[in-house]
N, C-alpha and C positions, 0 to 999 in steps of 0.2 A: 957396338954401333947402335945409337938410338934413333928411331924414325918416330915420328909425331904426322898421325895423319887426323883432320880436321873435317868433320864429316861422315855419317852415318848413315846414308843411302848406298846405292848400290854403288857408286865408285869409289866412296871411300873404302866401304871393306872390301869390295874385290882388290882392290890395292892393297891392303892390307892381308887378305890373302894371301896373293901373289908373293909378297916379301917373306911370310911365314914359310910356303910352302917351297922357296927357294934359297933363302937362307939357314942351313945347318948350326948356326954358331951358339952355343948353348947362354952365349954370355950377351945374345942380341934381345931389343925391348924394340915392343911395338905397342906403341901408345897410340890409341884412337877417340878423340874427343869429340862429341855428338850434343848440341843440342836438344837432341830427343832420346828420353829413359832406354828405347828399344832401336835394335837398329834393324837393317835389310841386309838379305843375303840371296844367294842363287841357289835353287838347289833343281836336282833333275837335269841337268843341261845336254843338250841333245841339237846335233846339226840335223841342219837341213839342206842337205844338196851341199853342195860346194862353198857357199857364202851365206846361207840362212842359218839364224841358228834360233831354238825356244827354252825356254827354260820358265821354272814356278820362283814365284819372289817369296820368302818366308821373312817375317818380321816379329822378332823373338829378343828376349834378352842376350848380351853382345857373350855371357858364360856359354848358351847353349851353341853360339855360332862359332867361339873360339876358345876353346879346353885347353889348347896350348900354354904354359902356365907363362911362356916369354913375353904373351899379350894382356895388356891391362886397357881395363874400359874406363874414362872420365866419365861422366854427364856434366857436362858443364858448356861456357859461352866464354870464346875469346874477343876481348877486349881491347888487346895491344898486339903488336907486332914488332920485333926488333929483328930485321933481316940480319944488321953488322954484329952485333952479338949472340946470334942464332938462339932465340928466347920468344915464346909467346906469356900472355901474360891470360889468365882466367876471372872472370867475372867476380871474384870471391878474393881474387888478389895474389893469387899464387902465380908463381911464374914457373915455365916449364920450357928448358934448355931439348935442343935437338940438334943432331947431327946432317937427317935430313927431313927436311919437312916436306910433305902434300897436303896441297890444297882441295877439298873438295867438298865445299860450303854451299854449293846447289845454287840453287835461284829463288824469288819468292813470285806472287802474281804483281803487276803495272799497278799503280794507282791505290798498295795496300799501306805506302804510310800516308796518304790523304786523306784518306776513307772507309782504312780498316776499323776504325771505333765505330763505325753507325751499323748500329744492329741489321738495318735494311739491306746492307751489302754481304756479301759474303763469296770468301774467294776461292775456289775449291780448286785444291792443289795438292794438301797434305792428307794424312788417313782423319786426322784430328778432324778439320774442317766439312770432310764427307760425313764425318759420325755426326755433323751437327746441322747439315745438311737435312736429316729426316725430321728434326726437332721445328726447322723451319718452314716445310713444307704445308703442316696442316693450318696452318694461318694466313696460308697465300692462297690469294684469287688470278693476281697477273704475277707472270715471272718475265722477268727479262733476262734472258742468257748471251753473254758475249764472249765469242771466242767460236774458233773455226777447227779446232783440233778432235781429237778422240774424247776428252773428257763430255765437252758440249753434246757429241755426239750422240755416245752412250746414256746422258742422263735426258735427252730428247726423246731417245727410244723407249726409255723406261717410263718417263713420267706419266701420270695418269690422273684423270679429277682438277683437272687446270689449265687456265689459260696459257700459253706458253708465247712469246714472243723472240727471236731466235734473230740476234745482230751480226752480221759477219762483213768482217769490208775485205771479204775477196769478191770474184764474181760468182763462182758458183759455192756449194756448200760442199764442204769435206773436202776442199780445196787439199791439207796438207797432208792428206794420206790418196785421194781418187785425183784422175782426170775428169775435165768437165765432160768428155762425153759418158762417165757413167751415171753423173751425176740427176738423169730421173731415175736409174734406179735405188740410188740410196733416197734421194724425195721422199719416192714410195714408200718404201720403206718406213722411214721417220713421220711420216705423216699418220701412218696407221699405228706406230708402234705396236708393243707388244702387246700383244693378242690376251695371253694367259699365262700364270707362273711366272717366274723368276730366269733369270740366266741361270745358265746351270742346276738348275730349280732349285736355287740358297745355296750351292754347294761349290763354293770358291775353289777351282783348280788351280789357280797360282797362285792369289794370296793368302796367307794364313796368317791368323795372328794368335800370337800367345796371350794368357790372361794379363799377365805385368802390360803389354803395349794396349790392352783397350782400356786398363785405369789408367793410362797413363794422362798425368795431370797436361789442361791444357795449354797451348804454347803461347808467349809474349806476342804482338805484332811483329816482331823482326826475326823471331825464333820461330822457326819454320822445321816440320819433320819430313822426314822421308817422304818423296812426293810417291801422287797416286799412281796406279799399276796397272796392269792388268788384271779384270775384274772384280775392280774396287765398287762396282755399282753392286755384288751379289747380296750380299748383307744387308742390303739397305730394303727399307719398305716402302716402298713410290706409291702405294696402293691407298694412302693416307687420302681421304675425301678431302682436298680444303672448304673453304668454310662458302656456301651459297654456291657453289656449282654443279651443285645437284649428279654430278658423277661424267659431265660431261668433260671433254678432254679435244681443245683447239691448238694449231701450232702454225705460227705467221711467220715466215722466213723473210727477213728484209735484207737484203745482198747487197753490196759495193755501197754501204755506211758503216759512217765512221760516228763517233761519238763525240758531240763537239762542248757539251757542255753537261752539266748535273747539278740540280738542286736541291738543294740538302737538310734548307730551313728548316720548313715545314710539312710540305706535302710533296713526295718523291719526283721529282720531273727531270726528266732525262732529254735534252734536243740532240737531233742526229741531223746529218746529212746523207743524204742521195746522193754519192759521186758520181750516177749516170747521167742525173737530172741535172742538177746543180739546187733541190729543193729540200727545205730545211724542214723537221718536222719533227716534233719532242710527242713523248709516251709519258705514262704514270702507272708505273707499276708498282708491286707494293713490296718487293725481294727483288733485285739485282744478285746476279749468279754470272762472278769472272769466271770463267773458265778458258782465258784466252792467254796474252802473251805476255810475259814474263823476264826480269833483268836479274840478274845474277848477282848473288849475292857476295859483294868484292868488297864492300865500303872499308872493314876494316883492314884489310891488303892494299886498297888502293892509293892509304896513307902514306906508302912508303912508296918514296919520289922514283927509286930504281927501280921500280917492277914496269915493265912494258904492260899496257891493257890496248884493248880491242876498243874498236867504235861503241859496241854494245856496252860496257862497262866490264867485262868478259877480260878474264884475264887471260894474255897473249902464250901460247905455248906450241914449242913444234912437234914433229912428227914421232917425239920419245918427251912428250909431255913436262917438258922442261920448259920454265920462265926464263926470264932475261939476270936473273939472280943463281949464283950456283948452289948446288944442293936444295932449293926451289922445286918441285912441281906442283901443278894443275891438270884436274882432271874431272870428268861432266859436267853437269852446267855451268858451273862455274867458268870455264875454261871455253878457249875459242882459239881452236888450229890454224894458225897461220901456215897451211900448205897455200902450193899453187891453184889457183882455180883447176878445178876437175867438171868434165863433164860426165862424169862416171860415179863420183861419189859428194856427199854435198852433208856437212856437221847437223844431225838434228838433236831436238834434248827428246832421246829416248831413252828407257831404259836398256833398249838394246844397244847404244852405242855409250850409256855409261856404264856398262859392266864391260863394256869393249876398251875403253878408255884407262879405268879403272885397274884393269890386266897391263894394259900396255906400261903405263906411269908407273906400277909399283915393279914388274919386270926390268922399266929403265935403273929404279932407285937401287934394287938388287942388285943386279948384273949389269946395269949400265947402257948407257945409250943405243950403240952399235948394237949389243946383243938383244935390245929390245926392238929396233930396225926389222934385223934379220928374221925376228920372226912374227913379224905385224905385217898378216894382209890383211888388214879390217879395212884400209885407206883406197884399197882397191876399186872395189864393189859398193854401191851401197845399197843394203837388201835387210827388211826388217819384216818379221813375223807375227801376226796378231789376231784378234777375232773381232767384228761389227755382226751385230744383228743374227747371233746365232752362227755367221758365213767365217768360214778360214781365211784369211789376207794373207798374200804374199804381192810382199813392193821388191822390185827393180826400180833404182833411181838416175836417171839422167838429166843430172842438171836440176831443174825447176817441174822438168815433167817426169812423169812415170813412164818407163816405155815397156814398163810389162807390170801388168797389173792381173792376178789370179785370185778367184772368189770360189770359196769352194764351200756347201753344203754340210756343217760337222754334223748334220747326224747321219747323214747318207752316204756322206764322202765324193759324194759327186760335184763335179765343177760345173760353175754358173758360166753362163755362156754369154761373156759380158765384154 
């Protein structure tokens, strides 16, 4: 049996995992094709309560994550796709037959084949684009950051020596991780950022990187690696003065705009809207920083007429991660669950629900649909584990809102009383 899985963040190889650590058969191949030199894996994994779980992302070469000698690593970029003859085809021309294939080719940021080529932009998503992140810090005056997530977040907190301008078209900030009524105390927080030193003072407790992944050479526009993690800001040096700001450090939060236009000729101008107002009003910053929302990276799957996709571009998959093609799956971003509306659990692109995903897909490919069923409650609950500002997060999710939200103090251990 050969399986070909597509994809080198955390769902592809926890799928790949999974299929290792459950099929015995000495004459089984497990092919894993990556866009990027190094890939992710989980290590440390550890529950939390009933439905939480944490774990450290290590990103190393694909030898030291899989010594198994039945698994072989590509680096390479697929190009073709032949569902009826079970064959992908590789950038270089080679074509590579499988049995069963998974799909889990991620996402990249909105707007990066428009406007990935202008130096002023930049989309931080991958480890690649964070490392280059600090190269373009010391030549900024005004930043403009768009996006409402963890990434925005965290590099808010951190920044220092800069105008900061902060776009988000929800209504309040940290929208997809808090409810608004906690939402002055993250403000405060982010307003004052950090005080002194570094998160974890420089010493990354989930991600690691080996030396092969920080040469690693950097990606095409469409070729996209492993996205960011948790505490992808540790490494970095925000402490860079840019250039005439004398050390000072401002952050303008402009809520419920959208982004209606960008110019790009000459001198950088961005107009937005006010969806509370209805009033239009353009910025000129000198770095754009996406850090917001993101489409899935399907194009070359979505060539082939029999695959079912999602509204998103998201390729269609159910509850044992199977497509609408047999021997097919999809799994993390890439992929988008077609269960019933739940008011209990709701698809986000985390890392915690694609190492979730990632287990479940390669479990179905092994042992099969049913047996993957029976033992997935991930679709139950949704509850994901994380750090802001120093504080331990734990989310319960209902629906669109959080109905239990816990803040907790990592160096005292004690809960904020939020």
């Amino acid at each position: 049996m050969k399986y070909v899985i597509v994809g080198g963040g955390i769902a592809g190889v926890s799928c790949a995992n999974e299929i290792i650590g459950l099929e015995r058969c000495p004459k089984l191949e497990v092919v894993l094709v990556s866009g990027s030199s190094s890939v992710k894996s989980v290590e440390n994994y550890r529950k939390i309560g009933q439905y939480g779980e944490k774990f450290d992302v290590k990103e190393a070469d694909s030898s030291e994550i899989f010594p198994d000698k039945r698994f072989k690593f590509l680096h390479a970029t697929v190009t073709n796709w032949d569902a009826q003859k079970k064959q992908i085809t590789l950038q270089n021309g080679e074509t590579l037959k499988y049995d069963k294939l998974c799909i889990a080719t991620g996402s990249r940021p909105k707007l990066q084949d428009e406007l990935g080529s202008d130096s002023r932009f930049l989309f931080l998503r991958d480890t690649q684009s964070a490392r280059e992140l600090q190269n373009q810090l010391g030549n900024a005056k005004h930043l403009l950051i768009v996006g409402n997530g963890g990434i925005a977040t965290e590099l808010i907190y951190e920044l220092k020596n800069v105008f900061v301008t902060w776009l988000v078209r929800d209504a309040w900030i940290c929208a997809s991780f808090f409810p608004d009524d906690v939402e002055k105390f993250v403000e405060d927080r982010l307003l004052t950022g950090r005080s002194g030193g570094k998160k974890h003072d420089g010493v990354q407790k989930h991600l690691q990187y080996s030396t092969s992944s920080m040469n690693a050479e950097k990606s095409s526009e469409k070729l996209q690696g492993p996205a960011l993690g948790p505490d992808w800001c540790s490494g970095i040096d925000f402490g860079v003065e840019a250039s005439g700001n004398s050390g000072k450090r401002s952050v303008k939060i402009l809520r419920n705009s959208v982004i209606g236009n960008i110019e790009t000729s000459e001198e950088l101008v961005v107009e937005y809207l006010d969806r509370s107002t209805g009033v239009k009003n353009s910025l000129k910053p000198d770095l754009i920083i996406w850090a917001g929302g993101v489409v899935a990276n399907s194009e070359v799957w979505r060539e082939e007429r029999s695959l079912e996709t999602a509204h998103n571009g998201g390729i269609a998959v159910n509850d044992a991660c199977e497509t609408s093609i047999p021997d097919v799956y999809g799994c993390g971003d890439v992929s988008m669950l077609t269960l019933p509306e739940s008011s209990l659990w709701k698809q986000r692109q985390l890392w915690t629900q694609a190492r979730q995903l990632g287990e479940v897909c390669g479990r179905a490919m092994a042992a099969g649909a049913e047996e993957a069923r029976m033992q997935n409650m991930y679709f139950e609950l949704f509850s994901h584990c994380t750090t802001f500002f120093g504080l331990k997060v734990g989310k319960m999710c209902r629906n669109k809102r959080l109905t239990k939200t816990k803040i907790v103090n990592e160096t005292t251990n004690t809960e904020v009383d939020k």
